[in-house]
C-alpha positions in Angstrom: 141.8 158.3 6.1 139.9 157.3 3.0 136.6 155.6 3.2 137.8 152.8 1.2 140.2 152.3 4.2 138.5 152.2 7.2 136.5 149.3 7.3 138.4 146.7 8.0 137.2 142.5 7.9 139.4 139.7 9.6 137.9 136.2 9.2 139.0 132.8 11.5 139.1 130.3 11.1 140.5 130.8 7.4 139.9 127.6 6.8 136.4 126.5 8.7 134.7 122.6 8.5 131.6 121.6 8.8 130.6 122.5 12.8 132.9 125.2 13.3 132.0 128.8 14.4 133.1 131.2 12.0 134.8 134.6 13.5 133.9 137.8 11.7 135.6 140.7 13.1 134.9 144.4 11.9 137.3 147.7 12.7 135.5 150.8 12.2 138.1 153.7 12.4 135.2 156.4 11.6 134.1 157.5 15.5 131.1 159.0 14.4 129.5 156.7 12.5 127.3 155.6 15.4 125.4 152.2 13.9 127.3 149.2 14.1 128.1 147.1 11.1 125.8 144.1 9.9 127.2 141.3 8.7 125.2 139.0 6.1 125.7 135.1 5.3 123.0 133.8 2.7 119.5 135.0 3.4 120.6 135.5 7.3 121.7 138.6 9.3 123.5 138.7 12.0 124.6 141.6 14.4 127.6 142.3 15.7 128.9 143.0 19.2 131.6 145.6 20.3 134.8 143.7 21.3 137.3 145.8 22.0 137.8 150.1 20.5 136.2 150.5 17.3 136.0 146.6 16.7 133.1 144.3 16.5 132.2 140.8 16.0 129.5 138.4 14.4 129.6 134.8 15.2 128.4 132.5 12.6 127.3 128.6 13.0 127.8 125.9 11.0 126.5 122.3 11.3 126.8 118.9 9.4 124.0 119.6 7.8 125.0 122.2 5.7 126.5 121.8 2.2 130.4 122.4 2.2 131.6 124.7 -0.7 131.6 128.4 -0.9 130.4 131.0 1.9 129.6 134.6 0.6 129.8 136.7 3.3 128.7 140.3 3.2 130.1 143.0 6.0 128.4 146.7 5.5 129.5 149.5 7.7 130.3 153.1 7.4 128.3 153.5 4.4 130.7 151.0 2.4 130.0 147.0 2.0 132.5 144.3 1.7 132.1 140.8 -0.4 134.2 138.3 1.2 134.4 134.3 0.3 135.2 131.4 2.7 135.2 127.9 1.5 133.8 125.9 3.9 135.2 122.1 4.2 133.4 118.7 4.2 133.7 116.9 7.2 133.1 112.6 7.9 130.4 112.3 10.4 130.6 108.8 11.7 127.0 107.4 12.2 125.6 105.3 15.4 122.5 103.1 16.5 121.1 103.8 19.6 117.9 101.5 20.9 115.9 103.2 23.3 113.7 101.1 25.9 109.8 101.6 25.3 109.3 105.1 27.6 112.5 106.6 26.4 111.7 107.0 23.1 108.4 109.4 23.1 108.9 112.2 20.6 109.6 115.6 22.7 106.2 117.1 23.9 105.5 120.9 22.8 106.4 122.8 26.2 109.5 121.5 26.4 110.7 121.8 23.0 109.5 125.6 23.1 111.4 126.2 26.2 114.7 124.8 25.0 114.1 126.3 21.5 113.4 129.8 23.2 116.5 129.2 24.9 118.4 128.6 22.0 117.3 131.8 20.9 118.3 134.0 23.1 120.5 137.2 22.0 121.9 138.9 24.9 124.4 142.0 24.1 126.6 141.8 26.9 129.4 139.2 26.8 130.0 137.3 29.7 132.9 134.7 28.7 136.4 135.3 29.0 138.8 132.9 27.2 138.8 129.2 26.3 135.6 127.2 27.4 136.7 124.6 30.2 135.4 120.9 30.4 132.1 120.3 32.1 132.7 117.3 33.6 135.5 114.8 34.2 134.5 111.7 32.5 135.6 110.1 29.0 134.0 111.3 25.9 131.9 108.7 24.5 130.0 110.3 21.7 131.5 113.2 19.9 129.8 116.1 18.0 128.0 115.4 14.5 127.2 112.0 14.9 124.7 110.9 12.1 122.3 108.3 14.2 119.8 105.4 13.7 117.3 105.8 16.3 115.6 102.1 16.9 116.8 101.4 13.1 115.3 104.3 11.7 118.2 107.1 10.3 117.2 110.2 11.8 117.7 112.4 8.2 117.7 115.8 9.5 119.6 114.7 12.6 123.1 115.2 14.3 124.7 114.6 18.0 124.7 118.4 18.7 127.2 117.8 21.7 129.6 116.2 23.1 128.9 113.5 25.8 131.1 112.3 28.9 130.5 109.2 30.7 130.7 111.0 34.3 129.8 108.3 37.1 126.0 109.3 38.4 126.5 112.1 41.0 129.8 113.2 39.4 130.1 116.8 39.4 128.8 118.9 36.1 130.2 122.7 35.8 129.5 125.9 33.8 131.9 125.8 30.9 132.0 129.3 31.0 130.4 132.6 32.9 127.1 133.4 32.3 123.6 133.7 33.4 121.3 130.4 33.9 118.5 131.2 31.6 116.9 127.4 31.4 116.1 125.2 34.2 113.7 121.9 33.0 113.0 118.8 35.0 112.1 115.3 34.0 109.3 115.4 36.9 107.7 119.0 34.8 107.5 117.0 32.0 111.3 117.3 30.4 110.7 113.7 29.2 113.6 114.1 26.3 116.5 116.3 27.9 115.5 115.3 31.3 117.1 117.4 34.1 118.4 120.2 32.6 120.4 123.2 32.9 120.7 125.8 30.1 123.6 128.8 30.5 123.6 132.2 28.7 126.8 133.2 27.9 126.1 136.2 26.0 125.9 137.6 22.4 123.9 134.5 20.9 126.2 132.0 22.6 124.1 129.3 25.3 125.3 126.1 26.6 123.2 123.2 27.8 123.8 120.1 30.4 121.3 117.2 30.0 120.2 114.4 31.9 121.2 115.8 35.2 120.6 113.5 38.5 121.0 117.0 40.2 120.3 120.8 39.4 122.0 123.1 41.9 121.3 126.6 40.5 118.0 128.6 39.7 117.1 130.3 36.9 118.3 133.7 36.6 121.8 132.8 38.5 125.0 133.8 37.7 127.7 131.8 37.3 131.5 131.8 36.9 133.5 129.1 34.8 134.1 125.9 36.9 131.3 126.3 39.4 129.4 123.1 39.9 125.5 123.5 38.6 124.7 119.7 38.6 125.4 116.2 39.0 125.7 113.8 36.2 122.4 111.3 35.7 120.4 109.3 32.9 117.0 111.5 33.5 115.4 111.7 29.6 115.8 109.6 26.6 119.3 108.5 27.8 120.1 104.6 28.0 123.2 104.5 30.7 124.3 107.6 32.9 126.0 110.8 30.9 126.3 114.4 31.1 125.2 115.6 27.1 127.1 119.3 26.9 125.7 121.2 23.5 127.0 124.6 22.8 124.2 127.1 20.4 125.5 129.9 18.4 122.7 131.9 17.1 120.2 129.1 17.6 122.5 126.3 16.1 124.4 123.7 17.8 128.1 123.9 17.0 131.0 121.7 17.6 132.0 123.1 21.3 135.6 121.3 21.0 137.3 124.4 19.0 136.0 126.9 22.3 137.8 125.0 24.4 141.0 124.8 22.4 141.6 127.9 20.4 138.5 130.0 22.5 136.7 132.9 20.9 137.7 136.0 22.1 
């Protein structure tokens, strides 16, 4: 086999919008080449993860808040490097007002935005997910990902709803989307004034997801858990103005629109 042939570059979706994870998956048909191929999107580079024999995979996040138009991505590996182009699409955001009572609308205090944000952050090689993501509780979606919002009448310019929200009845059951290890435990009563009760799951390979305003928290930090098991209880600890269970998914640090892992999954 040639050089020119070996490396191979599949890209899903083909057609990605705003909020979607994009899929980048690499063969590498040369067994000893022994570094894994790095995979580069604007000024950022992300790592891949063996997947399967002699393939590998980078997930890549988008939000609303970037600009649609075209994505240069560049794949190098076995001493070659691949240009690729995705056009990313424009997506309508609907936008929402949300009052919060005087106490529920303190800005987020530093310990607790460092602990969530370290838990964004995490980069864990193994991969503990199998298959589509499940839903975490069994309420009606009320608010759906990439919500532009007016907080007390002010628009919040660098903001979006960075979840999904279910209107579970307080006390309702609230389960791990998908296997993993809980990495974040915060409480409203240690000073979690914003996310409240919280849970926080690492699933692996730069993939977390996160359960907010908990009435309940059943698991510890550094617990493993399967898809399905219960680790909570719906509430309306935190900023939150009625009970709720808030589920955000993080790839690489950004929340993305968790409704395509629990459709299509991400092998």
């Amino acid at each position: 086999m040639t050089p020119a042939q070996a490396l191979q570059v599949q890209i899903t979706p083909t057609a990605p919008q705003l909020g979607d994870t994009i899929s980048v998956v690499v063969r590498q048909d040369n067994l000893e080449v022994s570094s894994s191929p790095r995979v580069t999107l604007g000024q950022q580079t992300f790592d891949t993860y063996l997947i399967g024999p002699n393939r590998f995979r980078a997930l890549l996040p988008t939000t609303p808040l970037d600009k649609p138009g075209t994505l240069k991505i560049q794949v190098s590996g076995e001493g070659q490097v691949k240009n690729l182009a995705v056009q990313l699409r424009n997506r309508s955001f609907p936008t929402q007002s949300i009052w919060l009572p005087p106490g529920k609308d303190e800005d987020i205090s530093d310990a607790e935005f460092n602990r969530v944000d370290a838990f964004k952050r995490l980069v864990t090689p193994q991969k503990f997910w199998r298959g589509p993501f499940v839903r975490p509780n069994q309420g009606e979606i009320t608010t759906i990902y990439g919500i532009r919002r007016y907080y007390n009448g002010v628009f919040a310019k660098d903001y979006y709803h960075s979840g999904v929200d279910y209107a579970g009845a307080t006390g309702s059951p609230v389960v791990a989307a998908a296997a993993g290890r809980v990495a974040l435990v915060g409480r409203e009563s240690q000073g979690f004034k914003i996310n409240g009760n919280v849970v926080g799951v690492d699933h692996g390979q730069g993939v977390q997801t996160i359960y907010l305003h908990l009435s309940r928290i059943n698991v510890k930090e550094g617990d493993m858990v399967r898809a399905g098991q219960v680790i909570g209880a719906v509430g309306s600890s935190g900023a939150s103005t009625g009970p709720h269970l808030h589920w955000g998914l993080y790839v690489q640090g950004k929340a993305v629109d968790p409704v395509p892992w629990r459709y299509q999954g991400m092998e």
